[in-house]
VEXROVO-444905 format. One record per atom (N, C-alpha, C, O): residue number from 1; atom name; x, y, z. Coordinates in steps of 0.1 Angstrom, whole numbers. Each point is the difference from the previous one (the first is absolute). Last residue first. Layout:
R pos site  east north    up
R NUM   CA     X     Y     Z
...
***
This chain:
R pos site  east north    up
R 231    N   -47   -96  -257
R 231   CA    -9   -18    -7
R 231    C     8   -10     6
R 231    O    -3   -12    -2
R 230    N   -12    58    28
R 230   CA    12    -4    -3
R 230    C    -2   -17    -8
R 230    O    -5   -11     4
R 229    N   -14    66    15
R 229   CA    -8   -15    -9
R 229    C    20    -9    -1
R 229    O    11     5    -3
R 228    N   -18    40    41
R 228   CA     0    -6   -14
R 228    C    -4   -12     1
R 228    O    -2    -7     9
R 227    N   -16    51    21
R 227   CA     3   -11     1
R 227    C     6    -6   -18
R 227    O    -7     3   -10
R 226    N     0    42    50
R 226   CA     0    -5   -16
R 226    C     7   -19     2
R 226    O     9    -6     6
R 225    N   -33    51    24
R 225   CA     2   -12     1
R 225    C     5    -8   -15
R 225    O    -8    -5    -8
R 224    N     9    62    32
R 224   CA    -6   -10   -10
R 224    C     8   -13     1
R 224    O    13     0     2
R 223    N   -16    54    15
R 223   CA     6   -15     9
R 223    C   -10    -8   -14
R 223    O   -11     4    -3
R 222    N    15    49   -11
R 222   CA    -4    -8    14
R 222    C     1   -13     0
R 222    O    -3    -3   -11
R 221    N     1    56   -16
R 221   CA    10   -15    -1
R 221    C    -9    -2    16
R 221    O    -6     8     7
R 220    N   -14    27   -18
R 220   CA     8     2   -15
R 220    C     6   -17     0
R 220    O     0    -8    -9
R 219    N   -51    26    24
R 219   CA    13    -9     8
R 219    C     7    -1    -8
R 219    O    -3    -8    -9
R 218    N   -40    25     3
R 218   CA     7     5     3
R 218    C    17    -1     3
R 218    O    10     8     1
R 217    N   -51   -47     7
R 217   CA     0    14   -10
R 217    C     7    15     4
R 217    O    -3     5    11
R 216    N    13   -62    -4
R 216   CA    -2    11     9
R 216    C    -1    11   -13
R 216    O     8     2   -10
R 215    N     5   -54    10
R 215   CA    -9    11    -4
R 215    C    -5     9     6
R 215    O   -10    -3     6
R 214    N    54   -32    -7
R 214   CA    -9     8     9
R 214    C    -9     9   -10
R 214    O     6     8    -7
R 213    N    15   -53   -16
R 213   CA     4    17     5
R 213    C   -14    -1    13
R 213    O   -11    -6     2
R 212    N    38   -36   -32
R 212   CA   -19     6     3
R 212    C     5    11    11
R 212    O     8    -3     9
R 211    N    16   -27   -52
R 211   CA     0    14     9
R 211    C   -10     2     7
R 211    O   -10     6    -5
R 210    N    37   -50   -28
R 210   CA   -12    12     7
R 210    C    -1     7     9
R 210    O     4    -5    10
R 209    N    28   -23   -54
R 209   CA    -1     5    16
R 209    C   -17     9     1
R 209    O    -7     8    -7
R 208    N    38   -53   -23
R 208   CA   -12    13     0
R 208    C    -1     6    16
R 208    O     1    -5    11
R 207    N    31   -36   -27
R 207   CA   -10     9   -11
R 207    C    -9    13    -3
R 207    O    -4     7    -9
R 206    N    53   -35    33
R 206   CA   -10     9    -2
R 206    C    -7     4    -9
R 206    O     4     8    -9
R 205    N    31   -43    17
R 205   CA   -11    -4    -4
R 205    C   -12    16     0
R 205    O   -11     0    -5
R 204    N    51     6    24
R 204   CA     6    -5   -11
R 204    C    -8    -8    -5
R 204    O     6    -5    -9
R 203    N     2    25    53
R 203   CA   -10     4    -7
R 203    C     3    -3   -15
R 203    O     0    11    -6
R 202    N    10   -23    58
R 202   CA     7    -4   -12
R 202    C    -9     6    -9
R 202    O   -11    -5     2
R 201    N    12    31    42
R 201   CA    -4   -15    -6
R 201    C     8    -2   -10
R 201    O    10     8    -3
R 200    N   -11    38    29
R 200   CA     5   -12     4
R 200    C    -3   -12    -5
R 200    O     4    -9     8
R 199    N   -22    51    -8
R 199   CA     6    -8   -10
R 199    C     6   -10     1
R 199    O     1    -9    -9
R 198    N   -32    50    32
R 198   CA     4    -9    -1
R 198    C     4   -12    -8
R 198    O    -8    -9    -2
R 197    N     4    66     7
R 197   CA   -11   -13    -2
R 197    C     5   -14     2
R 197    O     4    -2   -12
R 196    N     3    57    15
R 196   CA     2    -8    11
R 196    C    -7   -18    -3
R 196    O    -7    -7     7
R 195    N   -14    49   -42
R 195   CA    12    -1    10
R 195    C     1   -16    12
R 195    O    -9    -8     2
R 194    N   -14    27   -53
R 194   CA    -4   -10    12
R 194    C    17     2     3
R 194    O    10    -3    -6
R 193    N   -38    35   -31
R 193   CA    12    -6     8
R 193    C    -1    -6     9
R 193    O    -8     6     8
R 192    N   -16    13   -54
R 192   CA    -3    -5    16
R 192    C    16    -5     5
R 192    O     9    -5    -6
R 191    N   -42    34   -37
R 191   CA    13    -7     4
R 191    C    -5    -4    12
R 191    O   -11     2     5
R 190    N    -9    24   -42
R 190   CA   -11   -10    10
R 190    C    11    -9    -1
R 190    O     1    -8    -9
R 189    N    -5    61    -3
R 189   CA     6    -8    -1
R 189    C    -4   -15    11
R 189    O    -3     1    12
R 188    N   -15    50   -29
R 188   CA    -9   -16     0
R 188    C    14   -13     2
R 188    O    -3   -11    -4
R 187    N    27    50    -5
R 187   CA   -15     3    -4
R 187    C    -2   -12     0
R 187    O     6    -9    -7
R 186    N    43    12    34
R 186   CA    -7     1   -17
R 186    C   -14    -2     2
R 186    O    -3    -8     9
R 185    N    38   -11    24
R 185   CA    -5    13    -2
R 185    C    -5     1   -17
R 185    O     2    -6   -11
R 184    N    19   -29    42
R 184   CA   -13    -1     1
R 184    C    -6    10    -7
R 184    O   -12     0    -1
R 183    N    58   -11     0
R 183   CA    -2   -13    -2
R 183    C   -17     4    -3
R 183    O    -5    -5   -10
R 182    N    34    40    23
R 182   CA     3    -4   -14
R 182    C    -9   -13    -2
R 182    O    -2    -2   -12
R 181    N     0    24    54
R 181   CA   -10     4    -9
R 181    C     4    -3   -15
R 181    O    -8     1    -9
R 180    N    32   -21    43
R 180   CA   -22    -4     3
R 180    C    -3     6   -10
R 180    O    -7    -5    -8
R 179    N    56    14    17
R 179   CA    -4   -14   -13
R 179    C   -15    -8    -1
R 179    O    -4   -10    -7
R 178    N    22    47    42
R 178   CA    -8     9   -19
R 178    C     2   -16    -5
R 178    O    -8    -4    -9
R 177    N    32     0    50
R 177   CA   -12     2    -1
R 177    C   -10     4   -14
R 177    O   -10    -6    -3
R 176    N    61     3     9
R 176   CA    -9    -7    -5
R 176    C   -14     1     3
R 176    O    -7    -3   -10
R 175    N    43    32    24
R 175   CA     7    -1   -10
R 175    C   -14    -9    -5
R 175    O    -6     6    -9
R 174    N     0     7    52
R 174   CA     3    11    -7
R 174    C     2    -4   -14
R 174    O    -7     7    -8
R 173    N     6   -43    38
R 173   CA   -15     6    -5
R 173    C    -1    17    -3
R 173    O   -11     6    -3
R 172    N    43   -47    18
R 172   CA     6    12    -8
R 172    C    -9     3    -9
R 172    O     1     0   -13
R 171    N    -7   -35    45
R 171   CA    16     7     6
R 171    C     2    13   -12
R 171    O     9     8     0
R 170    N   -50   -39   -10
R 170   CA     1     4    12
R 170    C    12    17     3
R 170    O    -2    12     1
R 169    N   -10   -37   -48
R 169   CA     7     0     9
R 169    C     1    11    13
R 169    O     6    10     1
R 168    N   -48   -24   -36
R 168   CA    11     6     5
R 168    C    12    -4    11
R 168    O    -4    -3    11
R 167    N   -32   -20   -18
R 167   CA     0     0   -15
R 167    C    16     9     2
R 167    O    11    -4    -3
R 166    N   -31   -19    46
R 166   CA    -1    10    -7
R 166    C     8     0   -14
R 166    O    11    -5     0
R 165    N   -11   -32    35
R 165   CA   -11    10     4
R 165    C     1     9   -10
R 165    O   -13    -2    -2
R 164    N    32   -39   -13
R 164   CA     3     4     7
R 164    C   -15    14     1
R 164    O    -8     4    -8
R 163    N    12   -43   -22
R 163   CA    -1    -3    15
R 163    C    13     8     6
R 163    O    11    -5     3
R 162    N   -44    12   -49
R 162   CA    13     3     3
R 162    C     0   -10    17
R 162    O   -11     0     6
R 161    N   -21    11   -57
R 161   CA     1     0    15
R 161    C    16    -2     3
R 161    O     8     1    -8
R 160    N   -45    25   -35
R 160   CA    16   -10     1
R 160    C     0    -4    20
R 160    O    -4     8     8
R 159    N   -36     5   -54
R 159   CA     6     2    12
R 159    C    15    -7    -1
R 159    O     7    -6    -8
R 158    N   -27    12   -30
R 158   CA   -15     6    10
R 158    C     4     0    14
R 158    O    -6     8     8
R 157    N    34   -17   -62
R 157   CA    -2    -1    13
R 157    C    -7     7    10
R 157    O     3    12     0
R 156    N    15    -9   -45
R 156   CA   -14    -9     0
R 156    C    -2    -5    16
R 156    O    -9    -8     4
R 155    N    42    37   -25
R 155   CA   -12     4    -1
R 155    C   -13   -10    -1
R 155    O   -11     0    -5
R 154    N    68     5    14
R 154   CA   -10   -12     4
R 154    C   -15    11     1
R 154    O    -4     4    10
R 153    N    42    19   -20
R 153   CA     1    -9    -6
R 153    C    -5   -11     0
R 153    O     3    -9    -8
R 152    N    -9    50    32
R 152   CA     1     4   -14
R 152    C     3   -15    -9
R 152    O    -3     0   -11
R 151    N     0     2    59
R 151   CA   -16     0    -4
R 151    C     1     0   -18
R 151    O    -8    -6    -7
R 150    N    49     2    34
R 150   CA   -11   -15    -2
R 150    C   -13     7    -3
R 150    O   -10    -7    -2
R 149    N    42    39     1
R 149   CA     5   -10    -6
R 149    C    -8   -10    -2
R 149    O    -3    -4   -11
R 148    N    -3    33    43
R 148   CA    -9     4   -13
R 148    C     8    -8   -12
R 148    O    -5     0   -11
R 147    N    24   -10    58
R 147   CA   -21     1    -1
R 147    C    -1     6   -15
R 147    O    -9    -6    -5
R 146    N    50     8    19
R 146   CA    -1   -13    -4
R 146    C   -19    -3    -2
R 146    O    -8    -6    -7
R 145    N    28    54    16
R 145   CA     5    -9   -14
R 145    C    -5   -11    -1
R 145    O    -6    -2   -11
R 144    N    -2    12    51
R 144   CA   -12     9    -1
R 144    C     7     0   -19
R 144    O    -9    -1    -8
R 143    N    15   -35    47
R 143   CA     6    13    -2
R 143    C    -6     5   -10
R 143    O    -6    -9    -6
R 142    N    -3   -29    40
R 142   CA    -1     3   -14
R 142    C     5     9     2
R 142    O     0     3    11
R 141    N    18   -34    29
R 141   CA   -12     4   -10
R 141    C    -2    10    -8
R 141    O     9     8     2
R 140    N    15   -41    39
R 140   CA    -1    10   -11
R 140    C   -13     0    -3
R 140    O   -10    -6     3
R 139    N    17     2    53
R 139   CA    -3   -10   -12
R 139    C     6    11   -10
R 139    O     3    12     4
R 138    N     0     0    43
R 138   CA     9    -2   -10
R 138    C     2    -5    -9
R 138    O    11    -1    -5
R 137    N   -46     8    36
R 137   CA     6    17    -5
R 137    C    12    -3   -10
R 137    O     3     7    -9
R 136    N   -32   -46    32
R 136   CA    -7    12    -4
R 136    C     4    13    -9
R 136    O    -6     7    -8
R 135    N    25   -50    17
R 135   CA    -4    -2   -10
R 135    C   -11    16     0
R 135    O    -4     6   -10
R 134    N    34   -12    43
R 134   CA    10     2   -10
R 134    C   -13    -3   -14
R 134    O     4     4   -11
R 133    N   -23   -16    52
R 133   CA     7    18     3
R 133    C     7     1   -14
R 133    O    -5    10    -5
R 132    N    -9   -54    17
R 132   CA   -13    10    -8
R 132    C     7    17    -2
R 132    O    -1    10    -7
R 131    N    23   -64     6
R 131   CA     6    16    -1
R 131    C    -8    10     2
R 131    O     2    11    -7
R 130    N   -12   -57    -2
R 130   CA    12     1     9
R 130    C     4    14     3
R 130    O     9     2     8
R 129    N   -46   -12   -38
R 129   CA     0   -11     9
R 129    C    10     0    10
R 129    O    -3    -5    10
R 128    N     8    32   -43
R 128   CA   -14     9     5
R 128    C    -1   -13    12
R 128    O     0     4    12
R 127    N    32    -8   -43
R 127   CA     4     7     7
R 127    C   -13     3     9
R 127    O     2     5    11
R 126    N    -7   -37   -43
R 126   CA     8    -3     7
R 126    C     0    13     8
R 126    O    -9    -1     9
R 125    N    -9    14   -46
R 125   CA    -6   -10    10
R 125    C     1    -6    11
R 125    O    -9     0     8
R 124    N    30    28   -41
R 124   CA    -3     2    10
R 124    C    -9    -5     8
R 124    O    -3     4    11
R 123    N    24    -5   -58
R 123   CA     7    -1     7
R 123    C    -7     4    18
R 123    O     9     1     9
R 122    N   -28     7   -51
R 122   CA    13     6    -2
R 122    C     8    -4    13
R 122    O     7     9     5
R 121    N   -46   -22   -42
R 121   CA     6    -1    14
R 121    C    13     4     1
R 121    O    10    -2    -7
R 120    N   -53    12   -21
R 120   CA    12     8     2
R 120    C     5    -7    13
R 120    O    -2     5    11
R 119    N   -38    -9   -50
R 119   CA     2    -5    20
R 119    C    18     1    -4
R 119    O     7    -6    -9
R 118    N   -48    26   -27
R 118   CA    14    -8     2
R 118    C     5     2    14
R 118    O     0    11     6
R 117    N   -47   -16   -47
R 117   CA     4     4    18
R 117    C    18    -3     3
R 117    O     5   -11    -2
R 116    N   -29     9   -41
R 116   CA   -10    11     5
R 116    C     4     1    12
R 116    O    -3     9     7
R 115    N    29   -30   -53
R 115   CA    -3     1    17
R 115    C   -11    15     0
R 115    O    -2    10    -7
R 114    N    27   -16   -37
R 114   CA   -10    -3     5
R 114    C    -7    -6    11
R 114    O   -12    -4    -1
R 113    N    60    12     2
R 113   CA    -5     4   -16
R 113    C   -11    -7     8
R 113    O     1    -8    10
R 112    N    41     7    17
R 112   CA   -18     2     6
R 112    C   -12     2   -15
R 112    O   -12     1     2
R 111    N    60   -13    -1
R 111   CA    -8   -12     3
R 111    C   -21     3     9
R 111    O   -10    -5     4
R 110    N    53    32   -24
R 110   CA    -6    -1   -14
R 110    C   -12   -13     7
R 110    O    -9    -5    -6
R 109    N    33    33    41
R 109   CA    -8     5    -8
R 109    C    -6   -13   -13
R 109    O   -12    -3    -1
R 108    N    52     1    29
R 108   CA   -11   -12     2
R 108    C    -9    11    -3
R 108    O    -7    -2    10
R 107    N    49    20   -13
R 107   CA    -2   -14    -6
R 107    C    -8    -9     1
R 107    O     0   -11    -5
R 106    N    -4    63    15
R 106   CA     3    -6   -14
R 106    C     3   -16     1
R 106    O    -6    -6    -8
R 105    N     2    26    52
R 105   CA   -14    -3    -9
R 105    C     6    -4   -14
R 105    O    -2   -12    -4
R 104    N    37    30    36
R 104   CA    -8   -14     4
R 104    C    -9    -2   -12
R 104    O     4    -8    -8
R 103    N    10    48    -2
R 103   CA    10   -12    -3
R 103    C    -3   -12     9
R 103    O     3   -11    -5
R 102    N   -35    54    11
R 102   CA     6   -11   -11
R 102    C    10    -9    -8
R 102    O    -3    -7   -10
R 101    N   -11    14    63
R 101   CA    -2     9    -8
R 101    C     1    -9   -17
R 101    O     0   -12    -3
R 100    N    -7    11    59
R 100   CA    -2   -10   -11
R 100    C     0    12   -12
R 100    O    -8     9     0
R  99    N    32    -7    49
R  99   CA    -8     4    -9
R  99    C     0    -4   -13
R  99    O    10    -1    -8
R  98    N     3    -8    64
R  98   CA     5     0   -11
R  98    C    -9     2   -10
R  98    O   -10    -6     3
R  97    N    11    -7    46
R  97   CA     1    15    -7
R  97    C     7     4   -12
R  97    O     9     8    -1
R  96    N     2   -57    12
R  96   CA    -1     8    13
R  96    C    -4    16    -4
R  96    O    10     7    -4
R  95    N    -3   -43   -34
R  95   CA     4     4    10
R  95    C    -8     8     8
R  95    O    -8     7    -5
R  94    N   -15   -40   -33
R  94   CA     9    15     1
R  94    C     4    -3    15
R  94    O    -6    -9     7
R  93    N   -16   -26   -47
R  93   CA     6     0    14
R  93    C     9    14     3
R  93    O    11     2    -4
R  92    N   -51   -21   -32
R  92   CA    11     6    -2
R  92    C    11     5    18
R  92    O     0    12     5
R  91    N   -40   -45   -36
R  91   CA     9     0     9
R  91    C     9     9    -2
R  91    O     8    -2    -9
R  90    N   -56     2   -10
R  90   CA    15     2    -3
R  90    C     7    -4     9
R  90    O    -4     7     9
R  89    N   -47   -27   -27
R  89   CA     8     3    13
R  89    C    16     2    -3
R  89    O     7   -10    -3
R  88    N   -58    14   -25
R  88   CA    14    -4    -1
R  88    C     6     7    15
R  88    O    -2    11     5
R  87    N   -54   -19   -26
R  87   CA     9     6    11
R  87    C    16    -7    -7
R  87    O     0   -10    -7
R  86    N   -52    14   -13
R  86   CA    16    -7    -6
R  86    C    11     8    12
R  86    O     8     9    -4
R  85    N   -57   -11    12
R  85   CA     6    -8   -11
R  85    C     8    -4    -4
R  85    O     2   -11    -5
R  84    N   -27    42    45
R  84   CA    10     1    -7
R  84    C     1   -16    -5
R  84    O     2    -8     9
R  83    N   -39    42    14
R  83   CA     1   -16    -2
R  83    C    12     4    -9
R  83    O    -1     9    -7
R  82    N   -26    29    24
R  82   CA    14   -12    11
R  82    C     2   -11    -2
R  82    O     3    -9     8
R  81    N   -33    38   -37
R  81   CA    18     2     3
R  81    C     8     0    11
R  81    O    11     5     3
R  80    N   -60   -26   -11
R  80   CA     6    -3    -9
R  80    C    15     6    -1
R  80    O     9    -6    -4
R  79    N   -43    29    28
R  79   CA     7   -15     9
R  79    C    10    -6   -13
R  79    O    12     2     2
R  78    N   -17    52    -2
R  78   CA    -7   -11    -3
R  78    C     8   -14     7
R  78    O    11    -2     4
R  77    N    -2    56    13
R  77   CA     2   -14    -8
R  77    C    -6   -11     0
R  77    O     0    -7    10
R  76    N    -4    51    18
R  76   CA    -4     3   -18
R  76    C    10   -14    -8
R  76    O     4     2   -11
R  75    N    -1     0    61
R  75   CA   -10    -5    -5
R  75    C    -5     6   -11
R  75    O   -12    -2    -1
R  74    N    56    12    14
R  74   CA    -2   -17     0
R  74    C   -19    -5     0
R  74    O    -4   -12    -2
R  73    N    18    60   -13
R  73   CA     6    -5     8
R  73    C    -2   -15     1
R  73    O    -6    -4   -10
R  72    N    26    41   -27
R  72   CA   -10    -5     3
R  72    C     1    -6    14
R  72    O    11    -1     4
R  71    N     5    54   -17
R  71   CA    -1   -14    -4
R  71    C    -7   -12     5
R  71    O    -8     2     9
R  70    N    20    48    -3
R  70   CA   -13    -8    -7
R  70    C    -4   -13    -5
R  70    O    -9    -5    -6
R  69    N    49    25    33
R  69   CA    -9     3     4
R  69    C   -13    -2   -10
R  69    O   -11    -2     7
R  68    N    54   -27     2
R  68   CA    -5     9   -10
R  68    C   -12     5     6
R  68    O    -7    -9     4
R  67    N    31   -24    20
R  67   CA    11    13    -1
R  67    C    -4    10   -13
R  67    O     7    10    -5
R  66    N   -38   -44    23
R  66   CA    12    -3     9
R  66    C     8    15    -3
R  66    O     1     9     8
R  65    N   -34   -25   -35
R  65   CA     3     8     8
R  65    C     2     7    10
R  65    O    -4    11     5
R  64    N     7   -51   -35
R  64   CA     3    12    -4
R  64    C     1    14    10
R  64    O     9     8     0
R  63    N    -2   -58    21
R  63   CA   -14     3   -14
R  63    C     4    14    -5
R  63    O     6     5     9
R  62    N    19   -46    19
R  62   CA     2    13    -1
R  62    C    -8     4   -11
R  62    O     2    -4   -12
R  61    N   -10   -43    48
R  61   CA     1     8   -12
R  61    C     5    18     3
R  61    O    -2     6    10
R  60    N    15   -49    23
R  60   CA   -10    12    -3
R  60    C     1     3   -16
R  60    O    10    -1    -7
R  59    N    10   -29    56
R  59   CA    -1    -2   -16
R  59    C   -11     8    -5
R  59    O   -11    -1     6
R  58    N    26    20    40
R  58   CA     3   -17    -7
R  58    C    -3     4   -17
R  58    O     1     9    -7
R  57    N   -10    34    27
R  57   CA     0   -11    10
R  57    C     4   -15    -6
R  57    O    -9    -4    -8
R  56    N   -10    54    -9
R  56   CA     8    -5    -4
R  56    C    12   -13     7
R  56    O    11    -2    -4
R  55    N   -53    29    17
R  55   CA     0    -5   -11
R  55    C    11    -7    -6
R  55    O    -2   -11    -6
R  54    N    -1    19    56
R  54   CA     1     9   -11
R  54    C    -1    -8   -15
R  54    O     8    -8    -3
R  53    N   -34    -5    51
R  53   CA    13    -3    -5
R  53    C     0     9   -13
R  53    O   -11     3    -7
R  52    N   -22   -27    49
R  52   CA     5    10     3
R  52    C    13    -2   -10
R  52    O     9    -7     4
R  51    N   -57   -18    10
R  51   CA    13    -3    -7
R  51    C     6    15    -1
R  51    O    -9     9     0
R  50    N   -32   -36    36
R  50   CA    10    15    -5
R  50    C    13    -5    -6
R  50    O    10    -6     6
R  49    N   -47   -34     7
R  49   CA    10    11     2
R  49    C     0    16    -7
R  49    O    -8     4    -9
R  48    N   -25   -49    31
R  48   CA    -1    15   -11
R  48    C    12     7     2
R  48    O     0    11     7
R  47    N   -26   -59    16
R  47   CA     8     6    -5
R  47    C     4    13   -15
R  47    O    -1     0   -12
R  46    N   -49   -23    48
R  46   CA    11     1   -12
R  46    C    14     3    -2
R  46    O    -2    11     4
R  45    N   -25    -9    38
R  45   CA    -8   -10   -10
R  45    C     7    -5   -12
R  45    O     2   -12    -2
R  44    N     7    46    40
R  44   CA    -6     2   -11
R  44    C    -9   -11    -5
R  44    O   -12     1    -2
R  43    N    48    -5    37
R  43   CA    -7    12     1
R  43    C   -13     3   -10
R  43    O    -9     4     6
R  42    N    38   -39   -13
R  42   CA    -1    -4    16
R  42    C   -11    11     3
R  42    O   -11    -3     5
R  41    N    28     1   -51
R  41   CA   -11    -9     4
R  41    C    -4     4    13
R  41    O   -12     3     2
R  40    N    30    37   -21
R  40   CA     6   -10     1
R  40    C    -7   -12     6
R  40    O    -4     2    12
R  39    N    10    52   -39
R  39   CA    -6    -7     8
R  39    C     8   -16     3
R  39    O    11    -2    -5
R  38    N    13    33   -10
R  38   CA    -8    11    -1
R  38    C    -7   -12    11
R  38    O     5    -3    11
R  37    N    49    -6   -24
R  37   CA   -19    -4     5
R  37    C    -2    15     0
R  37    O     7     9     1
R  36    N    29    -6   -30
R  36   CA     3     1    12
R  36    C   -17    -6     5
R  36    O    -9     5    -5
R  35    N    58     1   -31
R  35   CA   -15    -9     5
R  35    C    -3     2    13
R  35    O     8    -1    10
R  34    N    27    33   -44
R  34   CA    -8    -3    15
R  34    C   -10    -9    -7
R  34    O    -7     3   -10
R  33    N    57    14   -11
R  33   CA   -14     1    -1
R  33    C    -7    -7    18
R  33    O     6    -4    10
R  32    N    39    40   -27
R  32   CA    -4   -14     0
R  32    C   -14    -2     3
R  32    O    -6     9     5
R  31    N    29    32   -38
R  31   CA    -2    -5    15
R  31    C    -8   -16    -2
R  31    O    -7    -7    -8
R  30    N    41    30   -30
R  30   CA   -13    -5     6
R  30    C    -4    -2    11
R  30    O     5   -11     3
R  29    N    39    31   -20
R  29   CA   -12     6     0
R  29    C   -16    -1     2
R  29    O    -9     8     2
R  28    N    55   -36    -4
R  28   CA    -4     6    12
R  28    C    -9     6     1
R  28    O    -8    -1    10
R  27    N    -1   -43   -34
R  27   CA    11    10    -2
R  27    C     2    11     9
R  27    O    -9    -1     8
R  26    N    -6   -51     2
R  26   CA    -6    11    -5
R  26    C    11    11    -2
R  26    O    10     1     7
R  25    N   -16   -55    13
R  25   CA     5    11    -2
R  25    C    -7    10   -13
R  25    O    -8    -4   -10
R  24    N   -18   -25    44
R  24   CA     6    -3   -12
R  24    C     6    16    -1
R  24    O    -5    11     3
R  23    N   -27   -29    32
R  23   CA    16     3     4
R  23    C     9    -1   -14
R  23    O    12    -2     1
R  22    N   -63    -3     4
R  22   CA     4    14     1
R  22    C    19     4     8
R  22    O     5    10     5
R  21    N   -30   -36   -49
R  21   CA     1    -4    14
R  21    C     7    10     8
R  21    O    10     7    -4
R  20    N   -41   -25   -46
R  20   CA     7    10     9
R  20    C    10    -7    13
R  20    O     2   -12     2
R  19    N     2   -20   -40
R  19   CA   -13     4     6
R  19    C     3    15     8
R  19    O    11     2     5
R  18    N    16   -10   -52
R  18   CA    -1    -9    17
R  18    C   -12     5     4
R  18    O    -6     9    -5
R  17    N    12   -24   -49
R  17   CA     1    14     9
R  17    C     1    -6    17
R  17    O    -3   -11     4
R  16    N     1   -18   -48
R  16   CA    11    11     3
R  16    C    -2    15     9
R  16    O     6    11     1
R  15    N   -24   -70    -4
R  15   CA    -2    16     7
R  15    C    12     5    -5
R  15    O    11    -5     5
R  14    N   -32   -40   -32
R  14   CA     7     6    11
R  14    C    -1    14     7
R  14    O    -9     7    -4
R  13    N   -13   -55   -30
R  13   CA    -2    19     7
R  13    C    11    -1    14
R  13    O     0    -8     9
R  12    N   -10   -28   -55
R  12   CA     5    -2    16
R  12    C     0    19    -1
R  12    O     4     8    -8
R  11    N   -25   -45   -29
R  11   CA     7     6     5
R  11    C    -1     9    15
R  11    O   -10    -1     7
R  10    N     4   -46   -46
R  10   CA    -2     6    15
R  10    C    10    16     0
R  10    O    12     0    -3
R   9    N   -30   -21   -42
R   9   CA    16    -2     6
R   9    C    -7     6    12
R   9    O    -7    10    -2
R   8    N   -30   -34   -27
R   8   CA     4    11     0
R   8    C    14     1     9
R   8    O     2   -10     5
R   7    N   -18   -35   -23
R   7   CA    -3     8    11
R   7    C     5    15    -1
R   7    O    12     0     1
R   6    N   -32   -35   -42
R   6   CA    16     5     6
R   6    C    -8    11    10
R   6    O    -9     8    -2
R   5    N   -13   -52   -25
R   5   CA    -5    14     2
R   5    C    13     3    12
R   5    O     3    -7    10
R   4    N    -3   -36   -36
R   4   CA    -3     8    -8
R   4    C    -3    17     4
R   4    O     0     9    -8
R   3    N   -23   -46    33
R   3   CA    13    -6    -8
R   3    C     0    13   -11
R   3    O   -10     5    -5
R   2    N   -13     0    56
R   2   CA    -5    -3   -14
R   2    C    17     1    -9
R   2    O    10     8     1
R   1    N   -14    -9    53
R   1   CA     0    10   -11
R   1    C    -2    -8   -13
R   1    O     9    -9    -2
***
């Protein structure tokens, strides 16, 4: 290298989403998925499976309309708004079916101020690795106060993720479910929610996250691969 001329800082890509798989825990509502051969070298020539699985399966986006009926779906979004820039990761560790409301949020709110992505570990990573049954039904999650809290006071944010399967708390989807439509609802609203994602790293160099979604026309949420930049 020429005297005088500075190497750009290497940076290093991680996976925050898991790969499908069809023994990954899932919430009860979702049925389990199928790989199954269609064709197969021995017979065929080629290999050709059958993927068999509910949109909402492993690491997935939640696109508007998901729970808004005119709302947008994951392919009325430009490539450019799955590139996030200024992601911030909350550590916020909840109990066993427990609900994120706003007195969790107020003390690490002022750290989301101009974030466009906030990764919500809330403690369940771990569990999903040791625990799939207790990470399916008995993960926390948003409550339908604490959701419009963070939309009303972090307006610069385009998405938020979580490593647990649902935004909502599972165990008490009477009481939180609606925190989809506080978070996604509103005219032309171009939110996203990435469920079930993987956090597990040290994420404390994080620079930038990317999203590459299922494009399916039509298709409100569906399984997406997100990978971060780390300097």
């Amino acid at each position: 290298m020429a005297a005088g001329v500075h190497a750009e800082p290497e940076m290093r890509l991680i996976w925050l989403s898991f790969p499908l798989d069809v023994r990954d825990p899932r919430p009860p509502a979702i049925p389990a998925p199928s790989l199954e051969p269609l064709y197969t070298i021995e017979r065929d020539g080629a290999n050709v499976q059958t993927l068999r699985l509910a949109s909402h399966t492993g690491t997935h986006l939640d696109a508007p309309r998901h729970v808004i009926v005119d709302g947008l779906t994951v392919h009325d979004f430009s490539p450019e708004e799955f590139v996030f820039t200024h992601p911030v990761v909350v550590d916020l560790p909840m109990g066993e079916t427990t609900i994120v409301g706003i007195g969790e949020l107020k003390p690490v709110v002022g750290r989301l101020k101009g974030a466009d992505l906030a990764l919500f570990r809330l403690g369940y990573g771990r569990v999903r690795r040791e625990n799939p049954e207790r990470y399916a039904d008995k993960c926390p999650g948003f409550g339908v106060e604490g959701a419009r809290f963070l939309r009303e006071e972090c307006p610069s944010l385009r998405a938020i993720g979580m490593d647990v399967p649902s935004v909502a708390c599972i165990a008490h989807l009477d009481q939180t479910m609606a925190c989809h439509n506080e978070l996604l609802g509103g005219e032309n609203r171009r939110f996203l929610i990435i469920e079930d994602m993987n956090l597990e790293h040290d994420l404390s160099a994080l620079l930038q996250v990317q999203i590459s979604p299922w494009r399916v026309h039509g298709m409100d949420s569906g399984p997406c691969s997100v990978v971060g930049m780390l300097s």
